[in-house]
PQR file of N, CA, C, O and H, with PARSE charges and radii, in Angstrom:
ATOM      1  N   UNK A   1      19.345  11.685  -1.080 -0.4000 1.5000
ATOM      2  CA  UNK A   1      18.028  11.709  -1.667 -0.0000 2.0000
ATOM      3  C   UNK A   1      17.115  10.803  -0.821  0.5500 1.7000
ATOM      4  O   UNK A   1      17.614   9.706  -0.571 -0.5500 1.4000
ATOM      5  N   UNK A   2      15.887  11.027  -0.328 -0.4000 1.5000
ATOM      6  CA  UNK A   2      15.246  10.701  -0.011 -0.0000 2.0000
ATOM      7  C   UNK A   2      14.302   9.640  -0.312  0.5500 1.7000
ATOM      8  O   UNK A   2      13.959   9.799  -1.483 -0.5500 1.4000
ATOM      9  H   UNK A   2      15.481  11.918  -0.531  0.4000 1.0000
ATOM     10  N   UNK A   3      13.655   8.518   0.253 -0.4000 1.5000
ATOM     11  CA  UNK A   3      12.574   7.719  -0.274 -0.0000 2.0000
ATOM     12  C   UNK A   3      11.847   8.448  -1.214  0.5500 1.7000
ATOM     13  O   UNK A   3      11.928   8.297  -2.432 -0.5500 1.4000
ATOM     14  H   UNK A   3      13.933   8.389   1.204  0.4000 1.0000
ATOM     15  N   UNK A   4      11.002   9.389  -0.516 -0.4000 1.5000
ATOM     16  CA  UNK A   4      10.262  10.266  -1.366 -0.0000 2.0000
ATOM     17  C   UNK A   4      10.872  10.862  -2.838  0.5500 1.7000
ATOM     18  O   UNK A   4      10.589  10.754  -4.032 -0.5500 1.4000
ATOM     19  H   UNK A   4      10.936   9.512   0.474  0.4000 1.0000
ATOM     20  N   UNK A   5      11.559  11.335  -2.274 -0.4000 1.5000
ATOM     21  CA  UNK A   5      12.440  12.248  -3.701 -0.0000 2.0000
ATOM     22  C   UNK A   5      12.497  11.156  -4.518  0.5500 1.7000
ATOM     23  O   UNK A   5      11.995  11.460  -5.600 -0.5500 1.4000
ATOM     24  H   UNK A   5      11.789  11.423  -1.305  0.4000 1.0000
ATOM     25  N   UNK A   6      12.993   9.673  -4.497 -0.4000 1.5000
ATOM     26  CA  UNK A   6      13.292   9.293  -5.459 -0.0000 2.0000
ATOM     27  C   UNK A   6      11.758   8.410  -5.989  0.5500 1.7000
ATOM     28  O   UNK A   6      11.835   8.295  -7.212 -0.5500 1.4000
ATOM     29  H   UNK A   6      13.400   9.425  -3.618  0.4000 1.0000
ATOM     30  N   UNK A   7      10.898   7.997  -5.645 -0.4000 1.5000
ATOM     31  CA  UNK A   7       9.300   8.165  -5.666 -0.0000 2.0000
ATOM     32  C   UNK A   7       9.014   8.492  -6.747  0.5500 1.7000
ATOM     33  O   UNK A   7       8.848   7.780  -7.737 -0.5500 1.4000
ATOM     34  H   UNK A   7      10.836   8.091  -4.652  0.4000 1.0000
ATOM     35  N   UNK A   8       8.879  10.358  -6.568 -0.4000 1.5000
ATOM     36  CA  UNK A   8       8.671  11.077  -7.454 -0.0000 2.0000
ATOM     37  C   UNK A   8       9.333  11.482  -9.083  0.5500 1.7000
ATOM     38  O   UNK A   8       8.793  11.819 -10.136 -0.5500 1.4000
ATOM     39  H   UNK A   8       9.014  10.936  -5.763  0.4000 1.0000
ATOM     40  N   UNK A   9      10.765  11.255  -8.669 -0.4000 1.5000
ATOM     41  CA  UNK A   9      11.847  10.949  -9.884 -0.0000 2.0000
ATOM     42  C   UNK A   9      11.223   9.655 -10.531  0.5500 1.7000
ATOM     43  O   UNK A   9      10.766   9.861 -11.656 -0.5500 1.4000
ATOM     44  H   UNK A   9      11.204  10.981  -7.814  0.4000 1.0000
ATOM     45  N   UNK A  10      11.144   8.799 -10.220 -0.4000 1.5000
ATOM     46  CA  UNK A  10      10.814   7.512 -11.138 -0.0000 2.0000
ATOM     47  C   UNK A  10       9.547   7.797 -11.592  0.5500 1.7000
ATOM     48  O   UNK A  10       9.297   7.691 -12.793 -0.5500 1.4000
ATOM     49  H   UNK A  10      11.515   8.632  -9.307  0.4000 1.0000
ATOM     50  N   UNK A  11       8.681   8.159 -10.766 -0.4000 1.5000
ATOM     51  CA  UNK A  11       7.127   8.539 -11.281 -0.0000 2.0000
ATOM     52  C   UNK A  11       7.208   9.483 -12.547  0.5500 1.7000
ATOM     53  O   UNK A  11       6.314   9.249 -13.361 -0.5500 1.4000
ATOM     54  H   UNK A  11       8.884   8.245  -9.791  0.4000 1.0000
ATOM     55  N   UNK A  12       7.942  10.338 -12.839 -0.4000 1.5000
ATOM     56  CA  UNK A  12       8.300  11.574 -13.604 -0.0000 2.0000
ATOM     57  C   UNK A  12       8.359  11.388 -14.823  0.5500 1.7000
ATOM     58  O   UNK A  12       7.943  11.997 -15.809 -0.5500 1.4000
ATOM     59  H   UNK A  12       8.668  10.528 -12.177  0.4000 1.0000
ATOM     60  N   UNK A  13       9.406   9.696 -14.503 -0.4000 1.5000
ATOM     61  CA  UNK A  13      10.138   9.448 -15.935 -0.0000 2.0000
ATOM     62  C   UNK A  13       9.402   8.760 -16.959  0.5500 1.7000
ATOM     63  O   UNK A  13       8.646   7.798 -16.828 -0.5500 1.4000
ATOM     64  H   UNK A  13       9.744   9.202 -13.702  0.4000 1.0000
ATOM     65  N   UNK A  14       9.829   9.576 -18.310 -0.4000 1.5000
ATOM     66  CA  UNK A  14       8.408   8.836 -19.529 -0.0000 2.0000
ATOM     67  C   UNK A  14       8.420   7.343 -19.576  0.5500 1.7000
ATOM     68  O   UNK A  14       9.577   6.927 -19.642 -0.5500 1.4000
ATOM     69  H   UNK A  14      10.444  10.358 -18.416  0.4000 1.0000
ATOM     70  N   UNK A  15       7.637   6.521 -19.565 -0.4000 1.5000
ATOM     71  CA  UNK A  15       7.463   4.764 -19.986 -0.0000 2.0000
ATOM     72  C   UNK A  15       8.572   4.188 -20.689  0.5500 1.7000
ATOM     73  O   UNK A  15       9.223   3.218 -20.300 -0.5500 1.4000
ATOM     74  H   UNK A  15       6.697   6.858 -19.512  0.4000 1.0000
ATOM     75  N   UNK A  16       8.713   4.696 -21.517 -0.4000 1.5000
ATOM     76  CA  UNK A  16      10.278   3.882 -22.293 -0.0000 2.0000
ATOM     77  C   UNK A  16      11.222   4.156 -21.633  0.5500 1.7000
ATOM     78  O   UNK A  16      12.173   3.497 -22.053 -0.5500 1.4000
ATOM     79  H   UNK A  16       8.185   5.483 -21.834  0.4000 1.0000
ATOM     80  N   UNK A  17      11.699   5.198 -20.252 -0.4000 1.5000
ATOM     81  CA  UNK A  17      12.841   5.199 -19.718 -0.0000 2.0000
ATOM     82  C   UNK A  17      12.961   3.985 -18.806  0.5500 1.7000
ATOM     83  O   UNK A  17      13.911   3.232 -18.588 -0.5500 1.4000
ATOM     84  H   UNK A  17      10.927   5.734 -19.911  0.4000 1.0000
ATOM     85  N   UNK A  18      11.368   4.028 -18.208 -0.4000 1.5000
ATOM     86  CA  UNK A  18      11.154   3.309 -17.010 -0.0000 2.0000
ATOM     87  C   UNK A  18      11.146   1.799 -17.770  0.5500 1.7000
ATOM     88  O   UNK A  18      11.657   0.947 -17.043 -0.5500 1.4000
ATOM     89  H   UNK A  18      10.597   4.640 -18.385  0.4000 1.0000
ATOM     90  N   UNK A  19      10.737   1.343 -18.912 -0.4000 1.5000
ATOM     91  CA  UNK A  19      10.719   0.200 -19.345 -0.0000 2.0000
ATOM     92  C   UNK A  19      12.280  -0.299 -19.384  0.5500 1.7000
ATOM     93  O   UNK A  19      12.603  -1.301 -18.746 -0.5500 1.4000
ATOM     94  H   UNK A  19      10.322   2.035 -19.502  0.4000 1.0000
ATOM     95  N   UNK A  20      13.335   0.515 -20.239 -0.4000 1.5000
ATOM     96  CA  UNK A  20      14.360   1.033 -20.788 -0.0000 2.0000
ATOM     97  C   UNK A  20      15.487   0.144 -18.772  0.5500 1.7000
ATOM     98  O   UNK A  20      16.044  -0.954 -18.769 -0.5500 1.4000
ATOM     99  H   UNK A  20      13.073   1.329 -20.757  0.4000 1.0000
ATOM    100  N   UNK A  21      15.448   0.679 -18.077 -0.4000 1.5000
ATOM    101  CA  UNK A  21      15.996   0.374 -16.615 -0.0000 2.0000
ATOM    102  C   UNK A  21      15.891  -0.920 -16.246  0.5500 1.7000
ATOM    103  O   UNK A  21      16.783  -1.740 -16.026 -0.5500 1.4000
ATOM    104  H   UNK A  21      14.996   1.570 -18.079  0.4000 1.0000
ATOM    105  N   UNK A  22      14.294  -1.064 -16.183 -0.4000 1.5000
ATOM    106  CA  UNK A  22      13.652  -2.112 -15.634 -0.0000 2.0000
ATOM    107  C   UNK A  22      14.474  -3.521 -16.355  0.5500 1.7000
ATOM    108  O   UNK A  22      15.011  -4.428 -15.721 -0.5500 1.4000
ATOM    109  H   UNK A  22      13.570  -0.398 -16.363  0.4000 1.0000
ATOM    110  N   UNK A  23      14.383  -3.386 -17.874 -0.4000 1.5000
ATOM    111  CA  UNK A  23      15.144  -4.379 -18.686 -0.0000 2.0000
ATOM    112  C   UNK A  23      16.874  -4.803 -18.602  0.5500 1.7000
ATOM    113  O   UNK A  23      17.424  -5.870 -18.874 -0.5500 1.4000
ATOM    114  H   UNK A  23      13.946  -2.648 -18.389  0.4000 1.0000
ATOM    115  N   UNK A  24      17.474  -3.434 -18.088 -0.4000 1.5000
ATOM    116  CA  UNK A  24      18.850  -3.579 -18.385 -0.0000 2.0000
ATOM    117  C   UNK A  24      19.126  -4.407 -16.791  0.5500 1.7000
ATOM    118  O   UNK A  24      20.085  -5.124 -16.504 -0.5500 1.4000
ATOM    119  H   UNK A  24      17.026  -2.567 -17.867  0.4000 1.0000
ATOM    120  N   UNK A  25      17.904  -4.018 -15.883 -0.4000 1.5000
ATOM    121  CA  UNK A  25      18.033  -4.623 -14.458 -0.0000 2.0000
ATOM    122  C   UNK A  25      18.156  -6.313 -14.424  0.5500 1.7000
ATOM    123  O   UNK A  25      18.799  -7.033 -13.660 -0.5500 1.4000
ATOM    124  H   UNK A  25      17.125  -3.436 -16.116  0.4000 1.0000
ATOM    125  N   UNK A  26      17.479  -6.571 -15.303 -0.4000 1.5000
ATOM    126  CA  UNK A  26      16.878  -8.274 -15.202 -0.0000 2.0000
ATOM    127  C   UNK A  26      18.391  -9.314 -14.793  0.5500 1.7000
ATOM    128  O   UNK A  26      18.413 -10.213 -13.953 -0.5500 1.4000
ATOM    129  H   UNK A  26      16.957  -5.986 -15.924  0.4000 1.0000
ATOM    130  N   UNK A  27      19.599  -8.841 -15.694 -0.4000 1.5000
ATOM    131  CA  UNK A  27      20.578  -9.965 -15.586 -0.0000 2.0000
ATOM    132  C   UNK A  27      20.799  -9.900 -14.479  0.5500 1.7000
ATOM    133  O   UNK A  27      20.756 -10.970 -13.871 -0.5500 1.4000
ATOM    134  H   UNK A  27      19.582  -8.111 -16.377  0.4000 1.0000
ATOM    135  N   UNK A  28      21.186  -8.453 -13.573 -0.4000 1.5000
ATOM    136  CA  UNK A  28      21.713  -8.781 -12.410 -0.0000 2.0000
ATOM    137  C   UNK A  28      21.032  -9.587 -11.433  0.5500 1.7000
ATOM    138  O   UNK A  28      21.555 -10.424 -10.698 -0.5500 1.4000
ATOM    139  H   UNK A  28      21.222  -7.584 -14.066  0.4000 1.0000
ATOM    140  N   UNK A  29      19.149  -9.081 -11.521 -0.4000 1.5000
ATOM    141  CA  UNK A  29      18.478  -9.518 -10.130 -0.0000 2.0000
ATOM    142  C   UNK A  29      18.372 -11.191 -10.783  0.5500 1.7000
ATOM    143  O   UNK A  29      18.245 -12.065  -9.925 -0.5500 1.4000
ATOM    144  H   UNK A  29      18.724  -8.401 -12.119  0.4000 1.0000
ATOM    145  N   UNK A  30      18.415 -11.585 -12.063 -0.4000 1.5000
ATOM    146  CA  UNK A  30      18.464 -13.151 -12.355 -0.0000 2.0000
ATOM    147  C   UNK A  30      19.729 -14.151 -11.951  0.5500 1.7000
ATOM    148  O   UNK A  30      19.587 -15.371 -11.858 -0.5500 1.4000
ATOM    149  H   UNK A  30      18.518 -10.875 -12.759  0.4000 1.0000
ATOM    150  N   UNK A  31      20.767 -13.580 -11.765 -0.4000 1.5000
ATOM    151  CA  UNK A  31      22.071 -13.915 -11.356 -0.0000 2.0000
ATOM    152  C   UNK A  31      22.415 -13.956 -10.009  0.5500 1.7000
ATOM    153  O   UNK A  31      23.216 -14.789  -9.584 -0.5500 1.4000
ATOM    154  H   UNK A  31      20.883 -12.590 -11.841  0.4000 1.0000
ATOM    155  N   UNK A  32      21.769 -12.957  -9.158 -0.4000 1.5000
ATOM    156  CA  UNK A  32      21.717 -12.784  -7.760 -0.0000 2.0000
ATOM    157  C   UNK A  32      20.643 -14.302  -7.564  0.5500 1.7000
ATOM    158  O   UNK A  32      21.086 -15.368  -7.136 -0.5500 1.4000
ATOM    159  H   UNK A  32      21.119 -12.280  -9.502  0.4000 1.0000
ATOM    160  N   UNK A  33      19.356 -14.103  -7.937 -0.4000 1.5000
ATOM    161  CA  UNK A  33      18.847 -15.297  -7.520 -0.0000 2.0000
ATOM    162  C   UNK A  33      18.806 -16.788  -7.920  0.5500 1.7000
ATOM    163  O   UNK A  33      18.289 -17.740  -7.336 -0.5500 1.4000
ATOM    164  H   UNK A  33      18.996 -13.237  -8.284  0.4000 1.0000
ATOM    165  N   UNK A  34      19.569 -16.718  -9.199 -0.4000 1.5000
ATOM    166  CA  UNK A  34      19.872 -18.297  -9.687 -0.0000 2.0000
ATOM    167  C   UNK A  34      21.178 -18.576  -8.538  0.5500 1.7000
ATOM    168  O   UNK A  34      21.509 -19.716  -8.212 -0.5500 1.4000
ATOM    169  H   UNK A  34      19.989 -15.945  -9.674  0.4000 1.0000
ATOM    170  N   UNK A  35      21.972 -17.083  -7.894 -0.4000 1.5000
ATOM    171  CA  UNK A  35      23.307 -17.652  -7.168 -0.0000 2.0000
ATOM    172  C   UNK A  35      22.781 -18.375  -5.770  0.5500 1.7000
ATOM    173  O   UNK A  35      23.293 -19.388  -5.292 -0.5500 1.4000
ATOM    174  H   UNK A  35      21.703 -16.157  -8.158  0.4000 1.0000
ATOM    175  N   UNK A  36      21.556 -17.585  -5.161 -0.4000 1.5000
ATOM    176  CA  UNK A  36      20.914 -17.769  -3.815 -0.0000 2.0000
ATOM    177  C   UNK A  36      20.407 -19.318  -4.236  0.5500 1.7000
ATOM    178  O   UNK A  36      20.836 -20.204  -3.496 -0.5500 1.4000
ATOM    179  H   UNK A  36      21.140 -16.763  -5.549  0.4000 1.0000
ATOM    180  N   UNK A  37      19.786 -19.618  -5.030 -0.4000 1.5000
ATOM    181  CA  UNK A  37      19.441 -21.018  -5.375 -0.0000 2.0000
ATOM    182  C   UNK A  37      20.818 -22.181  -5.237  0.5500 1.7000
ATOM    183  O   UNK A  37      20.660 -23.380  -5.009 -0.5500 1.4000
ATOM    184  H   UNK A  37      19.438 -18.899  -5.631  0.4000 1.0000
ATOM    185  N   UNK A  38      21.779 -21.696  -5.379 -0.4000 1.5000
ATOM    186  CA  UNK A  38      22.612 -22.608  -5.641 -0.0000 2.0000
ATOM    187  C   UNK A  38      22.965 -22.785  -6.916  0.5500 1.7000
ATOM    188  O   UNK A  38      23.877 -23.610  -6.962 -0.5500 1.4000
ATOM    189  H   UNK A  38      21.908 -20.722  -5.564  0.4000 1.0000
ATOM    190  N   UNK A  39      22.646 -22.367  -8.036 -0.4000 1.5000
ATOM    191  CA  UNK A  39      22.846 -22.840  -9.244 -0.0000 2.0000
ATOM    192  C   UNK A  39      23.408 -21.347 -10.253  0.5500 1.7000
ATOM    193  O   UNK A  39      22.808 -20.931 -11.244 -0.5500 1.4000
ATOM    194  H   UNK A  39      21.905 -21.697  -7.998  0.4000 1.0000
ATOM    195  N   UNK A  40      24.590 -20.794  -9.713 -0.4000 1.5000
ATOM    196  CA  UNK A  40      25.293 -19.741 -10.381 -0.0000 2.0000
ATOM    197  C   UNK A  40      24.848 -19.293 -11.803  0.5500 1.7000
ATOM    198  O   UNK A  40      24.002 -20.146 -12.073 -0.5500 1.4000
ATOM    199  H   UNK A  40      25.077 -21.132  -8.908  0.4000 1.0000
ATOM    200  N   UNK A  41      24.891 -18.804 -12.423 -0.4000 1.5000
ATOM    201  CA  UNK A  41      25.114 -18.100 -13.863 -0.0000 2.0000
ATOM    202  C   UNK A  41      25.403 -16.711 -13.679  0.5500 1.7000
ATOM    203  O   UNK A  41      24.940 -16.007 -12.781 -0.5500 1.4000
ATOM    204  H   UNK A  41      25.578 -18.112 -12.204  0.4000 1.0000
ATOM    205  N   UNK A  42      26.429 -16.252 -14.845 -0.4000 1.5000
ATOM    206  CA  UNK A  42      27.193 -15.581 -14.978 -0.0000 2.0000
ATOM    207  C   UNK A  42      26.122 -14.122 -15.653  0.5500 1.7000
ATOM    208  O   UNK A  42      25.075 -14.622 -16.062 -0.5500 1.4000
ATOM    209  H   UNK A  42      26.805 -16.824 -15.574  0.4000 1.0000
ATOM    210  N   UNK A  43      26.113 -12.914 -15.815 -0.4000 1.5000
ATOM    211  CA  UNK A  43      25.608 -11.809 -15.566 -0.0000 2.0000
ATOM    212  C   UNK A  43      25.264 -11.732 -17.583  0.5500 1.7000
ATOM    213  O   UNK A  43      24.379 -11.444 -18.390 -0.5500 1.4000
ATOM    214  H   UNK A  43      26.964 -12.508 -15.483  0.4000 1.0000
ATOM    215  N   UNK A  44      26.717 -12.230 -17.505 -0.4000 1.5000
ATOM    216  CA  UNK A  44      27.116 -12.051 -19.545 -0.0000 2.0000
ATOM    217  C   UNK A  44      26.410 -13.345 -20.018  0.5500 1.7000
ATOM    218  O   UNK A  44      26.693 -13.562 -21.196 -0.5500 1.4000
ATOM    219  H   UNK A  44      27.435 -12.463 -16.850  0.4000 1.0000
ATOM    220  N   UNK A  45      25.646 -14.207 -19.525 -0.4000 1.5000
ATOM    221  CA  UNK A  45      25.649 -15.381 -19.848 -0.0000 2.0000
ATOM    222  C   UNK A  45      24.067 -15.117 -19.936  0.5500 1.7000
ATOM    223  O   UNK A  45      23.524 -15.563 -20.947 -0.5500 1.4000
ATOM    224  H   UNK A  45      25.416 -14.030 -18.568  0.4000 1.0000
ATOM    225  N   UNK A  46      23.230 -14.421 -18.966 -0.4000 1.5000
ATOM    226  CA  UNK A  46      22.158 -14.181 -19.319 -0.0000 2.0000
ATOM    227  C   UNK A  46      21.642 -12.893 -19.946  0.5500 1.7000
ATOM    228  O   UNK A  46      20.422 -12.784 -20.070 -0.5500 1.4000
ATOM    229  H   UNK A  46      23.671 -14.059 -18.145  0.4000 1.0000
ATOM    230  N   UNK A  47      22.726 -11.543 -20.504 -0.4000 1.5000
ATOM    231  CA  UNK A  47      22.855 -10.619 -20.971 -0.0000 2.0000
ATOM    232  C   UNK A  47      22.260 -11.259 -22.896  0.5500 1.7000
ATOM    233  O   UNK A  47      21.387 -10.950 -23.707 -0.5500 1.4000
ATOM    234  H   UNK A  47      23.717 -11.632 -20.403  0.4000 1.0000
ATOM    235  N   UNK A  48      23.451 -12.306 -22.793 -0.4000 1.5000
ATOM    236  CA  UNK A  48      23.172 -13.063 -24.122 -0.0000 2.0000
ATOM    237  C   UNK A  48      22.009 -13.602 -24.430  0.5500 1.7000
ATOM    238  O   UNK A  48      21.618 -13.531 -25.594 -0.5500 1.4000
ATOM    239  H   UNK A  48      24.160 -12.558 -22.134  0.4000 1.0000
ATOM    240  N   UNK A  49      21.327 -14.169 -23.554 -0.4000 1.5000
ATOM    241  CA  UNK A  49      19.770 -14.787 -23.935 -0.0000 2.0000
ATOM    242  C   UNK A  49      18.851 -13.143 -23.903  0.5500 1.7000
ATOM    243  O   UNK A  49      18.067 -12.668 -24.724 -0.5500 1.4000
ATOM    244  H   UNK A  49      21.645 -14.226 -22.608  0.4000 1.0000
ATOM    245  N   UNK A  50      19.137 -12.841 -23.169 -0.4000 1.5000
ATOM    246  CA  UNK A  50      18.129 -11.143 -23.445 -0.0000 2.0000
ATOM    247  C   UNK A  50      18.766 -10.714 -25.029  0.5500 1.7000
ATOM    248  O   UNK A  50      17.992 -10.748 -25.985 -0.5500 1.4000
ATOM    249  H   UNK A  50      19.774 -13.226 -22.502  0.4000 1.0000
ATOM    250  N   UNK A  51      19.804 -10.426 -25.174 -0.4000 1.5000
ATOM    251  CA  UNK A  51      20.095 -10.284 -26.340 -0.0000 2.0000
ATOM    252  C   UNK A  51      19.264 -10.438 -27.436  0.5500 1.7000
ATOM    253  O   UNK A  51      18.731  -9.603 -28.168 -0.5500 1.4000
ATOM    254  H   UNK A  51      20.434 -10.398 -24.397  0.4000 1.0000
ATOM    255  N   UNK A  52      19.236 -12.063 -27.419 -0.4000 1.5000
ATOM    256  CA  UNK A  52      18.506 -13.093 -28.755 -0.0000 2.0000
ATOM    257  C   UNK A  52      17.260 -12.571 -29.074  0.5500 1.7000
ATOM    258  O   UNK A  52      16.891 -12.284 -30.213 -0.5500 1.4000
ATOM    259  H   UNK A  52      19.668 -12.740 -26.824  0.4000 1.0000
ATOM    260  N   UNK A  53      16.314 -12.396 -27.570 -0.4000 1.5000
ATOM    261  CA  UNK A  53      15.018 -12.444 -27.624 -0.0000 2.0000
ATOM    262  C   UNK A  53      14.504 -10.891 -27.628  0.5500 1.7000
ATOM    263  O   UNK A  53      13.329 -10.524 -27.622 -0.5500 1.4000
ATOM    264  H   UNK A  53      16.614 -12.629 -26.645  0.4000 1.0000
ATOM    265  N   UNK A  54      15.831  -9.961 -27.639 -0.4000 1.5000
ATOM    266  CA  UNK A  54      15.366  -8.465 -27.713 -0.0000 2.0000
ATOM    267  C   UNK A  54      14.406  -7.454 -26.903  0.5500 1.7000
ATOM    268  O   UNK A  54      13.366  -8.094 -26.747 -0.5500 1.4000
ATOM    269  H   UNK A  54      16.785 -10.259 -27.643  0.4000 1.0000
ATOM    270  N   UNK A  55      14.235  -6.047 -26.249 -0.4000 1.5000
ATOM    271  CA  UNK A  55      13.801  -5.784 -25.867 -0.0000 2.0000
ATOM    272  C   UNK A  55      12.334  -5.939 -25.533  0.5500 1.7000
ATOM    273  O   UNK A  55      11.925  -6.420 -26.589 -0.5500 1.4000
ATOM    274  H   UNK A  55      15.080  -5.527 -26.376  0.4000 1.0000
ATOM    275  N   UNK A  56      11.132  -5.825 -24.627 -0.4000 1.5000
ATOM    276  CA  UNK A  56       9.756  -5.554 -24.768 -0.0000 2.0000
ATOM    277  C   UNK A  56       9.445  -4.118 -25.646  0.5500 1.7000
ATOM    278  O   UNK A  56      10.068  -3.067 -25.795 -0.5500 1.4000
ATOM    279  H   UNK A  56      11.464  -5.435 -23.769  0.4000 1.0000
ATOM    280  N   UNK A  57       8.829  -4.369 -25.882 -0.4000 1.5000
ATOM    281  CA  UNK A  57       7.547  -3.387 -26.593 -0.0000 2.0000
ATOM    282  C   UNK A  57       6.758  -2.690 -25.831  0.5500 1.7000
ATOM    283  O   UNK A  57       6.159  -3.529 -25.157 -0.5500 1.4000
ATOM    284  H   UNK A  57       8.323  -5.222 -25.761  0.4000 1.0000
ATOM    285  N   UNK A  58       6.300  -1.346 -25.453 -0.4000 1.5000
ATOM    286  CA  UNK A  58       5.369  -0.867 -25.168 -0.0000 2.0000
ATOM    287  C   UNK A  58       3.871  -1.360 -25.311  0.5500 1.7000
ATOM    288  O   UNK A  58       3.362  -1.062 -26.392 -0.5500 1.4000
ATOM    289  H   UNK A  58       6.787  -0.665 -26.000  0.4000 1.0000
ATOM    290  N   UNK A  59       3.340  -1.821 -24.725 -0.4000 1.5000
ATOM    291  CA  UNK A  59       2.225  -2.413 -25.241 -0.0000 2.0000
ATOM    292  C   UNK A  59       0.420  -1.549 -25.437  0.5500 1.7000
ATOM    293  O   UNK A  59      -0.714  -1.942 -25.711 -0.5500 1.4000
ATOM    294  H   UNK A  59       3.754  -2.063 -23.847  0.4000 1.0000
ATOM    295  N   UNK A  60       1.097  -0.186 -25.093 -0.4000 1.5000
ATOM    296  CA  UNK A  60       0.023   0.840 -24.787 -0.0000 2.0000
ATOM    297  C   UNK A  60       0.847   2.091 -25.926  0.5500 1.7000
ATOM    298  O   UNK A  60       2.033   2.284 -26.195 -0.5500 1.4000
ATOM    299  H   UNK A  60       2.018   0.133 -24.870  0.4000 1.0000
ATOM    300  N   UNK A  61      -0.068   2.570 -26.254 -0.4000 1.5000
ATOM    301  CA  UNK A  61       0.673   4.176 -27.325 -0.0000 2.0000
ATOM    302  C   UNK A  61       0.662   5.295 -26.135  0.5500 1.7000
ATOM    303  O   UNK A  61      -0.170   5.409 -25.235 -0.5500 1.4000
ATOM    304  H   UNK A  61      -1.031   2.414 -26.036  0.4000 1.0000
ATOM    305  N   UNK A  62       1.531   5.889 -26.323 -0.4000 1.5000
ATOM    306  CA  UNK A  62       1.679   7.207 -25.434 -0.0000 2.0000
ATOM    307  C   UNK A  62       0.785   8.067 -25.902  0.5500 1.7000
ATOM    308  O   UNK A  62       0.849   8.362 -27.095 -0.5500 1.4000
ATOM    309  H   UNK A  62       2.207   5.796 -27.055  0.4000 1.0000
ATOM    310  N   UNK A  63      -0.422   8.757 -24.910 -0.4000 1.5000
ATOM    311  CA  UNK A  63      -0.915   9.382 -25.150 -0.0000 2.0000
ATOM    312  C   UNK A  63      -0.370  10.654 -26.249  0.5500 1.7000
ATOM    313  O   UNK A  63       0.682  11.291 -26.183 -0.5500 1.4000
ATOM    314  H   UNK A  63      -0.474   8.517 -23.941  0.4000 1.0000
ATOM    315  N   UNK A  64      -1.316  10.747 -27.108 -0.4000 1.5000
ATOM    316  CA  UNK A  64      -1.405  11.800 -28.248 -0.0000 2.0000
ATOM    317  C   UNK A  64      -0.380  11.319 -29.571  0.5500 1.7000
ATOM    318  O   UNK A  64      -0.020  12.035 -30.506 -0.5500 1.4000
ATOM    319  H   UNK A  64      -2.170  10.229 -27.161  0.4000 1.0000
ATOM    320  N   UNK A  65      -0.102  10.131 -29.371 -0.4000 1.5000
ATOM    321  CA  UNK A  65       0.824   9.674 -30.250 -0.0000 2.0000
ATOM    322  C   UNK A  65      -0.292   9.175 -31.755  0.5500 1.7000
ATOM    323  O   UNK A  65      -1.223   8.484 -31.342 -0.5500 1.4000
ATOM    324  H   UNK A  65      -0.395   9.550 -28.612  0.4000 1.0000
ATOM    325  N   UNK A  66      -0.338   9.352 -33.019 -0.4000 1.5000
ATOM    326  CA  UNK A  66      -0.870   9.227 -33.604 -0.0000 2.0000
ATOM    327  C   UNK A  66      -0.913   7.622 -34.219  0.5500 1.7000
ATOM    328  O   UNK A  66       0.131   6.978 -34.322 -0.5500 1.4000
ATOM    329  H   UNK A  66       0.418   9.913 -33.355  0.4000 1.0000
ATOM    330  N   UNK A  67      -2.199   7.072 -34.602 -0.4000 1.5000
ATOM    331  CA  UNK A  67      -2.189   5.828 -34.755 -0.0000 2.0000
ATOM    332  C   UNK A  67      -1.726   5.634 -36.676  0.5500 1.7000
ATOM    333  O   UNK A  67      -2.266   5.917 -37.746 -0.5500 1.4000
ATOM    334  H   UNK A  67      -3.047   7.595 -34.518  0.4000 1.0000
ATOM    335  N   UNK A  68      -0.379   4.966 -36.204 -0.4000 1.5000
ATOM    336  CA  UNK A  68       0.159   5.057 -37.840 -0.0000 2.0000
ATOM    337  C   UNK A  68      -0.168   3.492 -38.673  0.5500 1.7000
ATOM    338  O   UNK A  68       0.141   3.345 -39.856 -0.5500 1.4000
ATOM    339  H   UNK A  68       0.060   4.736 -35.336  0.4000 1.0000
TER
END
């Protein structure tokens, strides 16, 4: 798959998928760079603090979605 191709795939995908990724991404790229710092933590260790504090919210309504 191509740069492009995959571009357009992410562009495609509705807001809560793309939110939905972006979130499950955080432990690893936080673990990679607390390791580059010198100061390790474990993947499950910051899985747990996301846990506590629970997903984001959409902060915009999807178009045509009715205001309830």
């Amino acid at each position: 798959m191509t740069a492009k191709e995959n571009i357009t795939r992410w562009r495609s995908l509705p807001p809560e998928e793309k939110l939905r990724r972006r979130w499950e991404a955080i432990p690893q790229k936080v673990a990679r760079s607390m390791a580059f710092e010198g100061e390790p933590v474990t993947v499950e260790r910051i899985r747990e603090g996301l846990a506590r504090s629970g997903p984001p919210v959409l902060s915009k309504p999807r178009k045509g979605a009715c205001p309830g």
